[in-house]
N, C-alpha and C positions, 0 to 999 in steps of 0.2 A: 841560378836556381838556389834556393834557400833553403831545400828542404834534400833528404835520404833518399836514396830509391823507394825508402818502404814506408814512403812520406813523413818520415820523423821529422820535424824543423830541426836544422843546424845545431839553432839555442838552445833545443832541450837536451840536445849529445851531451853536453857539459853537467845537467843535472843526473842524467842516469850515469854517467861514468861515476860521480860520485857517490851516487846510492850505490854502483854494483862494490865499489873499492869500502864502503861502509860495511855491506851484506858479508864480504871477506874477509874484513875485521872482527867482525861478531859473529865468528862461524856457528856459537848455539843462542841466537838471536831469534826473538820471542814476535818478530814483524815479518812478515815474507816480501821480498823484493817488489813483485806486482802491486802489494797493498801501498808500499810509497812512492811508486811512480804514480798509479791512479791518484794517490791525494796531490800529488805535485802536477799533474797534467791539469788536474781539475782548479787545482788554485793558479795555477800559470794562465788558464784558459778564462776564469774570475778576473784578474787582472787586466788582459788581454782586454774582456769584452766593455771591463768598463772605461779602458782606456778608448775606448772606438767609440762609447756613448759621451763621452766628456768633449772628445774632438767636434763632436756635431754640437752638443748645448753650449757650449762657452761662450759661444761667439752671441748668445742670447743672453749673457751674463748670470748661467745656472751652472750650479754643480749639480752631483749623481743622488744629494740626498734633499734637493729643492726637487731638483725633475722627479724620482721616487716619488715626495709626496703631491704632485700635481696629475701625476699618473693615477697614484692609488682614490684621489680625488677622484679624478675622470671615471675611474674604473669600481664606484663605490654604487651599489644597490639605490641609496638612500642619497646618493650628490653629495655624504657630511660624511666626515672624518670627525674621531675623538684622536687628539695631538698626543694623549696617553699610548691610543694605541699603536699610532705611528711610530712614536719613540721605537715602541717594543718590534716593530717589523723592520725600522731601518737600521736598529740597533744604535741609536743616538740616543745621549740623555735625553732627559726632559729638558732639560736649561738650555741646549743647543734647539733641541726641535722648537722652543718658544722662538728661542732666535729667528730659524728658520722661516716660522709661520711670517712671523714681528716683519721678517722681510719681504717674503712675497704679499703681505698686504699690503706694504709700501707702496709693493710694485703694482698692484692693482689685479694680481692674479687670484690670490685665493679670499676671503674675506670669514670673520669668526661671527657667530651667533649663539643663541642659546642652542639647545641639542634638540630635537623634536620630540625623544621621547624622553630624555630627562631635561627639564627645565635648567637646572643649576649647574649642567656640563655644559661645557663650551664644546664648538664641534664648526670645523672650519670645513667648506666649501669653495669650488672654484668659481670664479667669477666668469662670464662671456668672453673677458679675455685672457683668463687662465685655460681656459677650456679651448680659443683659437691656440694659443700657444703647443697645446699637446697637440692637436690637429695639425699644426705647422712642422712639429720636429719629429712626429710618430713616422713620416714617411720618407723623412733624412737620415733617420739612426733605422728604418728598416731596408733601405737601398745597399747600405754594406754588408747587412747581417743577411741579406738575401746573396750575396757573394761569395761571404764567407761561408755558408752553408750549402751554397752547389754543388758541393764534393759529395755533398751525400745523395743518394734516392730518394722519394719520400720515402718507401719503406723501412730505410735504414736509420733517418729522421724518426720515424714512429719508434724503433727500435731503442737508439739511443733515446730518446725521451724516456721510454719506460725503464731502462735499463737505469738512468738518472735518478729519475723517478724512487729507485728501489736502492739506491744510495743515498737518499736522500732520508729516505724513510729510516736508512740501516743509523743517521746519522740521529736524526729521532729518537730513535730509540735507547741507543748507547748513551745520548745526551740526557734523555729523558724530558728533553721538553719539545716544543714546536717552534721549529729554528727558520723555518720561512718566514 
């Protein structure tokens, strides 16, 4: 077994032993204990998930920020993506995300045209066979993530979503910008 009685994973014992033996050393310390386990649960559990979505695409020769923008393709109102706005959601430069585009048109997944509502923006679109491809691995990277999430209820699912949800927002706001 890998995990606490009180289902902690093994691997995070080692993180929290560290944050409590920090919390002791800064006995008038301006963080409270819970606020840095939550961020470290939460970035342990980021890592975690993208490592489980990288195990399923690879083998199709994508990484996390090709799959992202064939997703947010897939997942666009209009079928077209502006690569400005992508940059800004996958947190990639501009130079990289050209790369990226540069590459899945090789591949024959996405393809660039003019924008439909401005002429002089470029705004790249999946192709029939960018579009089988997300069809193909949406239900390879959601067989584990249906796994890993049986531990909860749905209602505790609804739960922690919203409860996310309002961490995310807290993260928002302190940042002051729109970090999704």
């Amino acid at each position: 077994m890998n995990q606490l009685s009180d289902g902690t994973p093994k691997g995070f014992c080692a993180i929290e032993e560290g944050i409590e033996r920090i919390t002791r050393k800064l006995k008038s310390s301006t963080h409270s204990r819970e606020d840095v386990v939550l961020m470290r649960l939460v970035t342990s559990m980021a890592r975690h998930y993208e490592e489980l979505v990288n195990r399923t695409i690879r083998p199709q020769h994508l990484n996390a920020v090709m799959f992202k923008t064939l997703l947010m393709a897939f997942g666009s109102p209009t079928n077209e993506l502006n690569p400005s706005r992508l940059s800004e959601v996958t947190g990639e430069s501009r130079a990289n995300m050209t790369r990226i585009c540069d590459e899945l048109c090789q591949r024959g997944l996405i393809e660039r045209h003019a924008g439909q509502t401005d002429r002089r923006r470029i705004a790249i679109s999946l192709t029939a066979t960018g579009e089988r491809m997300v069809q193909k691995m949406l239900p390879l990277i959601g067989e584990p993530l249906q796994r890993v999430h049986a531990r909860f209820s749905a209602a505790e699912k609804r739960q922690l979503e919203m409860l996310l949800k309002r961490q995310l927002a807290g993260l928002e706001t302190v940042l002051g910008k729109d970090v999704s």
